[in-house]
N, C-alpha and C positions, 0 to 999 in steps of 0.2 A: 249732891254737890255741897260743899262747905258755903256756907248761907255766908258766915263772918268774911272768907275769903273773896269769894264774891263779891260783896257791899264795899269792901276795901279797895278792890281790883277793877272792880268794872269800869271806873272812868277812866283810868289808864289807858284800857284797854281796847275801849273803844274810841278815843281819842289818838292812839295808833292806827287802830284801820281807819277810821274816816280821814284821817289827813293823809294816809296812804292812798284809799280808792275813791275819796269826795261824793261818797254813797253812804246814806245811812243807814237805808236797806243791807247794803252789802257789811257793812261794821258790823252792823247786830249780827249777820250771820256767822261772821269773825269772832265776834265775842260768844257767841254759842258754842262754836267750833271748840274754841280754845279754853274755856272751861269744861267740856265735854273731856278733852285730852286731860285733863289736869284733873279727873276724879279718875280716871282709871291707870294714873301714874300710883309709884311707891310715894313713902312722906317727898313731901317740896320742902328743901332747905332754905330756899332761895324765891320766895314765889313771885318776887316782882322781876326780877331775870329770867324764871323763869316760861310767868305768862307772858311776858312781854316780847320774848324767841318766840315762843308758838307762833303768837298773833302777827308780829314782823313776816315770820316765814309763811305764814298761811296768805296775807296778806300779798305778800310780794307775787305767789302764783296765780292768785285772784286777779292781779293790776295785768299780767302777762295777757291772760284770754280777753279781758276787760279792753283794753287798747284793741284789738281786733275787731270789736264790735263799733268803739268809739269810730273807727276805720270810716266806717258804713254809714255811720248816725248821719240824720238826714238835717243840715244847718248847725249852728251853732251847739257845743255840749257844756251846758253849766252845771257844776259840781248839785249835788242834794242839799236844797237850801237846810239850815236848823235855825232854830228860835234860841237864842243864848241870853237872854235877859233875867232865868230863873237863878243866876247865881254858881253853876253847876260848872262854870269856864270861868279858870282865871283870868283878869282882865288883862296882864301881859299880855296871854297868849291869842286874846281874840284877834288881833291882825294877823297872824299867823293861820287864823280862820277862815277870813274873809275869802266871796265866791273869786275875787281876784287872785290871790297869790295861791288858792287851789287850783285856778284856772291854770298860771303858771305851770306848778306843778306836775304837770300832764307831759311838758317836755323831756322831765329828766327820766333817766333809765330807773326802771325798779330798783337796783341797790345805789343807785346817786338817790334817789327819794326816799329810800328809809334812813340810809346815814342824814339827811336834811333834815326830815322830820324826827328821829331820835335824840340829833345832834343842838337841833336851831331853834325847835320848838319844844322839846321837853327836858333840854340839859343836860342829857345821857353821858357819860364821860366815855371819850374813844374807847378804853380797855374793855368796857361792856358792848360796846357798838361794836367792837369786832367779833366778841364771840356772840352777839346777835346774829350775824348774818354770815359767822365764817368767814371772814376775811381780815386780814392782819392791821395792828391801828396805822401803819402807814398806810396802804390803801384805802382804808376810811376817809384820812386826812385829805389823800388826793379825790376820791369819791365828791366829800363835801364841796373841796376847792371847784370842780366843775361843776358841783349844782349850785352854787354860789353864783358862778361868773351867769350861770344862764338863766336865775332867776333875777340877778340885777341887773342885768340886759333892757329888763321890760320890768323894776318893781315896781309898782303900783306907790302913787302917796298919799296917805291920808292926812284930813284935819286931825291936827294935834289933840286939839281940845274936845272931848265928848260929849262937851257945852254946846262945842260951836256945831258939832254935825249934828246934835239933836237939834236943834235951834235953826238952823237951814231946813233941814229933814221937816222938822216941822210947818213952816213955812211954805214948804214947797206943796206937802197934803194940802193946807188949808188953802192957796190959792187956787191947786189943783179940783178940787169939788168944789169950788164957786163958779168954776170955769169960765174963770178970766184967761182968758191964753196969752194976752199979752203980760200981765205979771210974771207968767213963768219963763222970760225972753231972759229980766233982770237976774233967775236962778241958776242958770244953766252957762256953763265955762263955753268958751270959744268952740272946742273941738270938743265938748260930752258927746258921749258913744249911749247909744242903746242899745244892748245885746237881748237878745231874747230866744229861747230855749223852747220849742213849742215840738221835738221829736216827732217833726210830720203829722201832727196829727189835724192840722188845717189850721188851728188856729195862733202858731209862731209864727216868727220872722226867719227868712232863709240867710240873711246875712245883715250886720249890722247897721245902724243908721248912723251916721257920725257927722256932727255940725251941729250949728246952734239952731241954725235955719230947718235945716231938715227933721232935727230932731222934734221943735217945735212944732212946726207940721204933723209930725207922728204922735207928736203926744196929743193935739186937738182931735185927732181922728179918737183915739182913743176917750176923749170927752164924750167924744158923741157916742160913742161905745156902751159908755158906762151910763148916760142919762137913758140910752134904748134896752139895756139890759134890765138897769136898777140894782147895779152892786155900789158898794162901798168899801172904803178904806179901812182898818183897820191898823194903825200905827202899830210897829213891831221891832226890835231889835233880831236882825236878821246875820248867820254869824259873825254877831259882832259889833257890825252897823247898822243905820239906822233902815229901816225899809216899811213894808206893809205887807199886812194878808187881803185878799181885794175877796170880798166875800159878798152871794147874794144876800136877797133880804131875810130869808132862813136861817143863817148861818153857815150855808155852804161853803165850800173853797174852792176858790175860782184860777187865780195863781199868787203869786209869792214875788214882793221886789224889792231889790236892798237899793240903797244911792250908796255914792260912794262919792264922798264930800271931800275939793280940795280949796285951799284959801277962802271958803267961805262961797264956792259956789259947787255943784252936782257936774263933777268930772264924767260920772258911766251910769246909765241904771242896769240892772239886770235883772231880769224878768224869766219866769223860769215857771209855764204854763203847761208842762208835760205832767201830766197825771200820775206816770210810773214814781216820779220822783219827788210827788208829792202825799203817798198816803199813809207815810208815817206823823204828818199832821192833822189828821184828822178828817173826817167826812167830806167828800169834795163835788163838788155841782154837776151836775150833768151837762156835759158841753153840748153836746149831743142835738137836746132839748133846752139850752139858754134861752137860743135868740127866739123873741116869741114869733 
């Protein structure tokens, strides 16, 4: 494989399938794919159109089986969280990242979602977009206009300022492991949602928690959670936004939560405690054998 071409391409390219399949697992295996095809092509004239067609088309049949399983999944399916604080994601485009509007993304059809992500999050100009996916730029144009209408349906808003969501985010950890549970009454928006992601495997939630009341509740159960296990917070920028890796005293990895900050209070948390989709971060806890 061309080492140069590679180091040049790979964010690209992986930044297409994950905003295509919201799997990092699955990107990586996209970007393996699509650099495999691309050493045993003739010279590439073109290699950013060119990898970027692989990866699109490889992607799109990936998202097809993908949706069948998603079918089945057992509670809530959040996208595979990433850590983006290392500089590696333009800061435009991290909204564009967030477990939200990939959430989103799960309604539109395979080719309304690559003309959206070619078109909305990496700039593509339609004449490329269409001979990406084979089809002509007026039906790109209408492509986009329906993933449009059905992403804005339900956008997501964030705090403007990445002052102000650090600054809550923060806030919100430190009163959270003092465990004062009435502090966190003042963090939390009218209707915050807790979503959480736990693929059956006992310890998610089957459907979400939504209120200020109820969520509070759900978060002190969780207090008590974490003073009987003995993990901790570890503050993190989670695609994008602000979140945490909840780790025991080893360093283990327990699960992964981003907030999602609007006028200065914690709109949704997401919490995303399936293992599968967590061990491209690193060494993760034995759930198994947590609770002593």
């Amino acid at each position: 494989m061309d080492q140069a071409l590679y180091a040049d391409y790979r964010p690209l390219i992986f930044s297409v399938a994950y905003h295509m399949l919201g799997s990092a697992a699955d990107a990586e295996d996209v970007v393996q794919e699509t650099f495999l095809r691309a050493l045993q092509a003739p010279e590439i004239q073109h290699p950013k159109a060119y990898l970027t067609t692989i990866a699109t088309r490889i992607a799109i049949d990936q998202l097809r089986s993908a949706r069948v399983k998603r079918e089945r999944y057992f509670g809530e399916w959040i996208p595979e969280p990433l850590l983006t604080e290392d500089g590696a994601w333009h800061a435009e485009t991290k909204d564009a990242l967030s477990l939200a509007v990939l959430t989103l993304l799960e309604q539109l059809t395979e080719a309304e979602r690559a003309v959206f992500v070619l078109r909305e999050v990496l700039d593509f100009p339609y004449q490329e977009i269409a001979k990406i996916i084979d089809k002509s730029e007026a039906s790109c144009r209408q492509l986009l206009s329906r993933a449009r209408k059905h992403v804005q349906a339900d956008q997501p808003r964030f705090e403007v300022s990445p002052q102000r969501r650090a600054a809550v985010a923060e806030q919100f950890f430190r009163v959270f492991e003092s465990g004062e549970t009435a502090g966190l009454v003042q963090l939390l928006a009218d209707d915050v949602v807790f979503h959480g992601d736990g693929g059956g495997n006992g310890w998610g939630i089957k459907s979400p928690v939504i209120g200020k009341l109820q969520v509070t509740r759900f978060l002190g159960g969780l207090l008590r959670q974490q003073d009987r296990l003995q993990v901790h917070l570890e503050p993190a920028e989670i695609n994008g936004a602000p979140g945490a890796l909840v780790r025991t005293a080893d360093g283990a990895l327990v699960n992964v939560i981003s907030l999602d900050i609007v006028d200065g209070r914690i709109a949704a948390f997401r919490s995303v405690i399936n293992h599968d989709k967590l061990r491209h971060l690193g060494p993760l806890a034995d759930l198994d054998t947590l609770v002593p």
